[in-house]
C-alpha positions as CSV (number, residue, x, y, z in Angstrom):
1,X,41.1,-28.0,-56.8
2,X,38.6,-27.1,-54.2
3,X,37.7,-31.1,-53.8
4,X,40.8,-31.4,-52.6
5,X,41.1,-28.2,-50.2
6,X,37.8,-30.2,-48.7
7,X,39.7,-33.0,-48.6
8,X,42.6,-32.0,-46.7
9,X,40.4,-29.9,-44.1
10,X,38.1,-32.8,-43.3
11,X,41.2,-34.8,-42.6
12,X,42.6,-31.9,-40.5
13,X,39.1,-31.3,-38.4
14,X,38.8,-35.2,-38.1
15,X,43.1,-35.0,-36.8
16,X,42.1,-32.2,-34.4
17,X,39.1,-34.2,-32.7
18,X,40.7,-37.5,-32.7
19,X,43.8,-35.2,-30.2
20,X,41.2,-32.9,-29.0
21,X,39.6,-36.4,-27.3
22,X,43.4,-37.8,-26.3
23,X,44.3,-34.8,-24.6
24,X,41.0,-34.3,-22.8
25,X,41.6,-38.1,-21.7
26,X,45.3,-37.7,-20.7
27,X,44.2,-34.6,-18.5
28,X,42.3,-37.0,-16.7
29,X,44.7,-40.0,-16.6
30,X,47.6,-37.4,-15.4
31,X,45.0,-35.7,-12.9
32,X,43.5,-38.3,-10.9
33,X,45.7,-39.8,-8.0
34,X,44.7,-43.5,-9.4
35,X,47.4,-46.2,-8.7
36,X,47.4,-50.0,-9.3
37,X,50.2,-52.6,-7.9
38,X,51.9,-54.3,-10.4
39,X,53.0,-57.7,-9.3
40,X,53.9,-61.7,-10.1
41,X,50.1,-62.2,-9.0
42,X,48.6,-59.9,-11.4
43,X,47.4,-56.0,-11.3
44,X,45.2,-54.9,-8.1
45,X,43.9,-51.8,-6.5
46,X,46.9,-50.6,-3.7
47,X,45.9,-51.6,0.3
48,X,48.1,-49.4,2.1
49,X,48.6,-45.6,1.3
50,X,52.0,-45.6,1.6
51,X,53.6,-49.2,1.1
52,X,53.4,-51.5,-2.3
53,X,55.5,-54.8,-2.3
54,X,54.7,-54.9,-6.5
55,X,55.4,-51.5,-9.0
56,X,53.1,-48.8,-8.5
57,X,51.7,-47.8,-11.3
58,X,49.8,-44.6,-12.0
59,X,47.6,-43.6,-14.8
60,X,49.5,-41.1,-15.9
61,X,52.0,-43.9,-17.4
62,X,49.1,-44.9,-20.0
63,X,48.8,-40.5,-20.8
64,X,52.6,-41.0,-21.6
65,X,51.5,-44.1,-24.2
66,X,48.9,-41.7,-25.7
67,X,51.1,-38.9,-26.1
68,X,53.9,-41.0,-27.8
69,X,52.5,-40.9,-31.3
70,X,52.5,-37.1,-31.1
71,X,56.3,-37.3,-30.3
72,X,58.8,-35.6,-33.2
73,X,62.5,-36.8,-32.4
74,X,65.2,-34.3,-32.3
75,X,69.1,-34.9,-32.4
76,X,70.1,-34.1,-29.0
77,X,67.4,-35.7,-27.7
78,X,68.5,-39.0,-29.5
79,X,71.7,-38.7,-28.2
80,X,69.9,-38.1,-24.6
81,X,67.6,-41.7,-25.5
82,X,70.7,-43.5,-26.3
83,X,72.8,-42.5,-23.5
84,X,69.5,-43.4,-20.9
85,X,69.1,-46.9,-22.7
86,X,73.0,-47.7,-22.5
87,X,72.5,-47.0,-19.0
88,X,69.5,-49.1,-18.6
89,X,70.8,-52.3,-20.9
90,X,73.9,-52.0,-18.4
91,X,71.7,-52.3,-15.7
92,X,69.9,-55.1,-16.2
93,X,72.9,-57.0,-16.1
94,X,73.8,-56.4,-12.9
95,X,70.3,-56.2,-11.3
96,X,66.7,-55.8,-12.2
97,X,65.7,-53.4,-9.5
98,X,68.7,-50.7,-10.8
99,X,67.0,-51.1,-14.3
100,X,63.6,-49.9,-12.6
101,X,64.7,-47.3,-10.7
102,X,66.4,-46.3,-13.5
103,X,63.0,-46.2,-15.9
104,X,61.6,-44.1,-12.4
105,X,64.5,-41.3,-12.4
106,X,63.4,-40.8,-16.3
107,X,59.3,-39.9,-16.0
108,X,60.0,-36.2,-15.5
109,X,62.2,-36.5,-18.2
110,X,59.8,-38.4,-20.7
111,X,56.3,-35.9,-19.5
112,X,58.4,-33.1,-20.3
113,X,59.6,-33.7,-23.4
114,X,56.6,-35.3,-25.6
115,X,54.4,-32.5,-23.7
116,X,56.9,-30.0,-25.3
117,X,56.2,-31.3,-28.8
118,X,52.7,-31.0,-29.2
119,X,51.1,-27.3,-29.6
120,X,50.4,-25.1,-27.0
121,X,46.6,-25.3,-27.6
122,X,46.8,-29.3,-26.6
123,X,49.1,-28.3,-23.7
124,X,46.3,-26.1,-22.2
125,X,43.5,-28.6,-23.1
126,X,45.3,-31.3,-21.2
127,X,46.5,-29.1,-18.0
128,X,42.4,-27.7,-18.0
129,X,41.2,-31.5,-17.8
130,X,43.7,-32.3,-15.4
131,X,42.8,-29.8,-13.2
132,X,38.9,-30.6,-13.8
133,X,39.5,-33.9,-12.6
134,X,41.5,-33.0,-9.7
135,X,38.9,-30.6,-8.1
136,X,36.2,-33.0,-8.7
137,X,38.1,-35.9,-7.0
138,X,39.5,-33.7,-4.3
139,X,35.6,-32.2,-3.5
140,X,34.6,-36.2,-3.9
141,X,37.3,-36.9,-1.5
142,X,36.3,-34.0,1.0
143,X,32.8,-35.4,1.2
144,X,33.8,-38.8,1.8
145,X,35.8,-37.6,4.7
146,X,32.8,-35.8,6.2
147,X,30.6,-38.7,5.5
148,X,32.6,-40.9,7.1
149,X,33.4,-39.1,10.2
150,X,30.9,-41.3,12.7
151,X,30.5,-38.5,15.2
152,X,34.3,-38.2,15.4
153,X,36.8,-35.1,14.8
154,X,39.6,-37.7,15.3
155,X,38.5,-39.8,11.9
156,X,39.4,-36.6,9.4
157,X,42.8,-38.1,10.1
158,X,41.9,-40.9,10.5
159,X,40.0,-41.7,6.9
160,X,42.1,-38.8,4.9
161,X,43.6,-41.9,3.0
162,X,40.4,-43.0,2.3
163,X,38.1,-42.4,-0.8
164,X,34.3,-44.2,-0.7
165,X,36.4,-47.3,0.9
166,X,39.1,-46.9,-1.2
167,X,42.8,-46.4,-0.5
168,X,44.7,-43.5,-2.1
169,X,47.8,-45.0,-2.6
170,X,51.1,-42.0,-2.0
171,X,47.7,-39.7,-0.1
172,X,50.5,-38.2,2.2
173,X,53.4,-37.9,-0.1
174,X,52.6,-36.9,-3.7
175,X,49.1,-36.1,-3.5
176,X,49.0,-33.5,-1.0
177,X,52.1,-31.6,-3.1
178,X,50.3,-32.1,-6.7
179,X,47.4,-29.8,-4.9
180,X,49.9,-27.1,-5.1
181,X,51.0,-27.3,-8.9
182,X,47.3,-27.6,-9.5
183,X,46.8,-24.6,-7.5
184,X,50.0,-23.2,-9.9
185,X,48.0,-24.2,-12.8
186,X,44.7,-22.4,-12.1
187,X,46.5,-19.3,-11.6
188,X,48.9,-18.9,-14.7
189,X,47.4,-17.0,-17.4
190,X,46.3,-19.9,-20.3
191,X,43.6,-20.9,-17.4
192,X,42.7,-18.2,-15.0
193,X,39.8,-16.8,-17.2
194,X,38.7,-20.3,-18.3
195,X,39.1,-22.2,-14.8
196,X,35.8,-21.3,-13.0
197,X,36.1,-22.7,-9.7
198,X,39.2,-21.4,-8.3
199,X,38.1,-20.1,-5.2
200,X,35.7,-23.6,-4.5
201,X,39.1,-25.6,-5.5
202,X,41.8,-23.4,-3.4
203,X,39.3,-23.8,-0.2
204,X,39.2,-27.3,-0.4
205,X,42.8,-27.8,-0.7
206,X,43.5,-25.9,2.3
207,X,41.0,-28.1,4.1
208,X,42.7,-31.1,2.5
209,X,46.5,-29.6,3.4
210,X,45.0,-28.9,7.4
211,X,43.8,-32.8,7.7
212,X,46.4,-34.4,5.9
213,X,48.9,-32.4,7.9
214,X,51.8,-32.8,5.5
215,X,54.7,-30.6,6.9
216,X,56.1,-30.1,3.0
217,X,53.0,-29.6,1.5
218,X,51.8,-27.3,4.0
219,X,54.9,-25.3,3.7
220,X,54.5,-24.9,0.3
221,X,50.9,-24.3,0.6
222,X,51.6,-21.0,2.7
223,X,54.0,-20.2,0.3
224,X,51.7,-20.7,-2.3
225,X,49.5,-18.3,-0.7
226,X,52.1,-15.8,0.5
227,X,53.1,-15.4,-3.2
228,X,49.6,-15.8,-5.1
229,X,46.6,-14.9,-2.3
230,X,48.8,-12.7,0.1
231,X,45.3,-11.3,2.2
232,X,44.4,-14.7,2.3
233,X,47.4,-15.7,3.8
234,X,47.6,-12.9,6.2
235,X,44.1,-13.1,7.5
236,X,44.6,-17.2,7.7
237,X,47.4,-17.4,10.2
238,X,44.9,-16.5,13.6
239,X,42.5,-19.2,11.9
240,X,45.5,-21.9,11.2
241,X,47.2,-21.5,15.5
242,X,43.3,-21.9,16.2
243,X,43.6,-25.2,14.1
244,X,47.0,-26.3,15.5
245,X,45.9,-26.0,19.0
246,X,42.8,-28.6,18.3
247,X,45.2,-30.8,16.2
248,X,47.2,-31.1,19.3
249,X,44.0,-32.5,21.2
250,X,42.7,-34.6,18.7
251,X,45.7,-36.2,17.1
252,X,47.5,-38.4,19.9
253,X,50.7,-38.6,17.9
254,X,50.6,-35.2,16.7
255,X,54.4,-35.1,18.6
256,X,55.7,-37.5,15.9
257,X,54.4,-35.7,13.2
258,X,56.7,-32.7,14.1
259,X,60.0,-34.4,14.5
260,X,62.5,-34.2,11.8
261,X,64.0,-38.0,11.3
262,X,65.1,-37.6,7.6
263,X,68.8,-36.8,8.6
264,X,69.3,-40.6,9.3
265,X,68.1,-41.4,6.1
266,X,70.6,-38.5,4.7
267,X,73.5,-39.9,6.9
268,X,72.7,-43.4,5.5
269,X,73.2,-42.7,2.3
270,X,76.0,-40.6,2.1
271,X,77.9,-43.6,4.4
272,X,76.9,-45.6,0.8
273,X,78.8,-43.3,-1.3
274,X,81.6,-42.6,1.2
275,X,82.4,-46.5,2.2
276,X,83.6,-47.3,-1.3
277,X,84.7,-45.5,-4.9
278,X,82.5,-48.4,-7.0
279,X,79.5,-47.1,-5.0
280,X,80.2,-43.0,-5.6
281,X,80.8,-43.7,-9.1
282,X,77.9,-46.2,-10.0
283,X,75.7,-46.6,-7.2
284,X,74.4,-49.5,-4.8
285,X,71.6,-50.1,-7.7
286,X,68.9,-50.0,-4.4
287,X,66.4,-47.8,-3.4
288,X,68.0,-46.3,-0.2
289,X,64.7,-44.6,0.7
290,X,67.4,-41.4,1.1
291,X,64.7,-38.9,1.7
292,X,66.6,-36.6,-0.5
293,X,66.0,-36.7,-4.8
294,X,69.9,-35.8,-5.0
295,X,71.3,-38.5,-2.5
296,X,69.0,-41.1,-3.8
297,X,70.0,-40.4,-7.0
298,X,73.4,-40.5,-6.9
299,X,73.3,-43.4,-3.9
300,X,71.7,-46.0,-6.5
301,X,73.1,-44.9,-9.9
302,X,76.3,-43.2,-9.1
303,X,77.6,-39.4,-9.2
304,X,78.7,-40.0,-13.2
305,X,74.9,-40.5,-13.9
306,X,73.6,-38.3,-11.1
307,X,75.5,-35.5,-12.8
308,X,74.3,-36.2,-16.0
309,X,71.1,-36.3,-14.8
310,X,70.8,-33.0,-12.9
311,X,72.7,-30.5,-15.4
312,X,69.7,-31.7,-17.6
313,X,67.4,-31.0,-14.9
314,X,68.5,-28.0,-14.1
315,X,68.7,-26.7,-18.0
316,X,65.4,-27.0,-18.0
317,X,64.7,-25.2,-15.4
318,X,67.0,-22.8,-15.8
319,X,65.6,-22.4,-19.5
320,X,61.8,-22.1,-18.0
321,X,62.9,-19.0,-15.7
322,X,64.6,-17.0,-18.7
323,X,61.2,-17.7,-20.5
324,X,58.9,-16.2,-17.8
325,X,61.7,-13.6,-17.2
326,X,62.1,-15.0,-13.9
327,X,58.6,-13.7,-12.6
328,X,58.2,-13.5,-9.0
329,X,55.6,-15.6,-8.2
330,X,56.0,-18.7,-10.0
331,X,60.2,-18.7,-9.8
332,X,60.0,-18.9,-6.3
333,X,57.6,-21.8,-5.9
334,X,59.2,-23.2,-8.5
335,X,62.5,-22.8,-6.2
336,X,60.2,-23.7,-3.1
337,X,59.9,-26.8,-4.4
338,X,63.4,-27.5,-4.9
339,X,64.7,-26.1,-1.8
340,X,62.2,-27.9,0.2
341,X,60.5,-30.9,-1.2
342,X,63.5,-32.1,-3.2
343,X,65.5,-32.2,0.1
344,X,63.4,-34.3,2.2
345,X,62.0,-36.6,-0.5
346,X,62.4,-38.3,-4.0
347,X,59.0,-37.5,-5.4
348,X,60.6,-36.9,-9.4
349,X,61.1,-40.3,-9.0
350,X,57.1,-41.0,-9.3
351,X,54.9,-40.8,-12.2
352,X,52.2,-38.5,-10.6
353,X,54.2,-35.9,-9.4
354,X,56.8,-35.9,-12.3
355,X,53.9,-36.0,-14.8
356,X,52.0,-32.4,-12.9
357,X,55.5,-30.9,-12.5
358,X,56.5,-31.1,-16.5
359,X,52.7,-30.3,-17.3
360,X,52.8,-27.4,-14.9
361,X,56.2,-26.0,-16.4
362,X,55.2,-26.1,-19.6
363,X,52.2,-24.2,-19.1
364,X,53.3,-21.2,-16.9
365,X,56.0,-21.1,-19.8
366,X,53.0,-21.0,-22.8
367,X,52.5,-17.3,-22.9
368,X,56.2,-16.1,-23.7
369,X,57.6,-15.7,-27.0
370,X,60.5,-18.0,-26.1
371,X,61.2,-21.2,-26.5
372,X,61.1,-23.6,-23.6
373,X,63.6,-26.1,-24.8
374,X,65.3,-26.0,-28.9
């Protein structure tokens, strides 16, 4: 009798190390902005920050493999898979890009539910390593910006994109914003005690926010800090119209930065769904660069899928805010996000920032007695 007892705990420990080791490597995978370009010619590191002719793929895609395995099925999420893979057989025979954009508008989808199925304890060992990895790359990333300055203020814009000669690929679109669910991360209560750099790791994102220069991010940022680190923000804002005024010196097309040119992109795609019924019902099947995670959702796949898609969306969130009885802080970032990143770009639609966003729900949700989804 006690053999076996032995038995069965050996096989447990040896379960719990063999996860304990996946999760600590998923943390990493989902943490570290780390993209390749997927094309006919093979798999290479990306060459422009912002521009891939292949499919970008993150690391965060293999963390989705890994978790897989740990994945229980439930009813209404089989209906869910089976109405997504309808969708995407349907595509494909009308066109291959639809199909892929389709995959795209499902990562939230697939990081939040297989992170909702393991325990809470993996949840918070994979959210610590991510954010472990994150501050390391981000200090890494500081220091290579300072190295590489040459005697020149004007090259911390210059190199921000740039890590030890390498390009981070989506450096002024995803990267910048995942520094603020990091930030989110830090500060909920399954890591504040454990997390022993927060104070090293906030200062160098608001370094990293100033040079990338990010109008969303830096938005959210001082909302961030509004909500979280209120003297902070306060005694910041004499030190940030110091650092506007140089930006204006230093960076000859600071002008452009500031102008607003996402309502063409808006106005483009709502002539796609307004020129013909096919296209408001089913999409173009294209990415419309829309600017906008609602019109480019519903400009390539159609209003019956984009409807689908955000009541599901939404549920979710909805269901989080009951579970952290709608606390302050993190329901209006949370709503921050929505009101202001969701409007001027797609960013669900990409692994790295879907991938932080369902890892950083599901952790400011760990601590209540309710359940995040049934």
């Amino acid at each position: 009798m006690s053999k076996s007892i032995d038995q069965t705990m050996i096989k447990h420990i040896d379960k719990t190390s063999k996860s304990y080791f996946t999760d600590k490597l998923c943390g990493y995978l989902m943490g570290l902005p780390i993209f390749f370009e997927l094309s006919s010619s093979g798999i290479k590191l990306p060459t422009s920050h912002f521009f891939m002719e292949g499919i970008p793929l993150h690391t965060s895609m293999l963390a989705l493999l890994l978790l897989i395995p740990s994945y229980s099925i439930k009813r209404e999420h089989l209906i869910f898979v089976l109405v997504f893979l309808s969708y995407i057989t349907m595509s494909a025979f009308q066109d291959f890009s639809r199909s892929i954009l389709a995959v795209q508008s499902m990562y939230f989808f697939a990081f939040f539910y297989l992170l909702s199925s393991i325990s809470n304890e993996r949840v918070k060992t994979i959210a610590s390593s991510t954010c472990i990895a994150f501050f390391v790359f981000i200090i890494a990333h500081l220091i290579s910006i300072i190295v590489n300055l040459d005697g020149s203020i004007l090259n911390l814009v210059l190199n921000s994109a740039n890590f030890w000669g390498q390009i981070i690929y989506q450096s002024h679109l995803t990267y910048p914003l995942v520094m603020i669910f990091v930030l989110m991360m830090v500060e909920s209560l399954p890591l504040k005690k454990s997390f022993k750099y927060k104070y090293i790791l906030l200062g160098s994102v608001i370094l990293l926010e100033i040079i990338l220069l990010r109008r969303t991010s830096f938005a959210l940022l001082l909302g961030f800090l509004f909500l979280y680190r209120p003297k902070i923000f306060y005694s910041g804002i004499l030190l940030f119209l110091i650092i506007f005024v140089l930006y204006l010196g230093i960076v000859p097309d600071f002008g452009d930065r500031l102008n607003f040119t996402r309502a063409n992109a808006w106005i483009d795609s709502i002539n796609i769904i307004t020129k013909d019924l096919f296209y408001l019902l089913i999409g173009n099947g294209l990415n419309n660069y829309s600017h906008n995670y609602f019109m480019h959702t519903v400009s390539t796949h159609g209003i019956i899928y984009g409807l689908v898609i955000f009541s599901i969306l939404f549920s979710i969130i909805f269901n989080f805010l009951k579970r952290i009885n709608f606390s302050i802080s993190p329901s209006l970032m949370i709503g921050l996000f929505i009101f202001i990143d969701w409007n001027v770009n797609a960013n669900l639609y990409q692994p790295y920032y879907a991938g932080i966003f369902a890892l950083t729900l599901i952790l400011l949700s760990i601590n209540s007695k309710k359940k995040l989804i049934d």
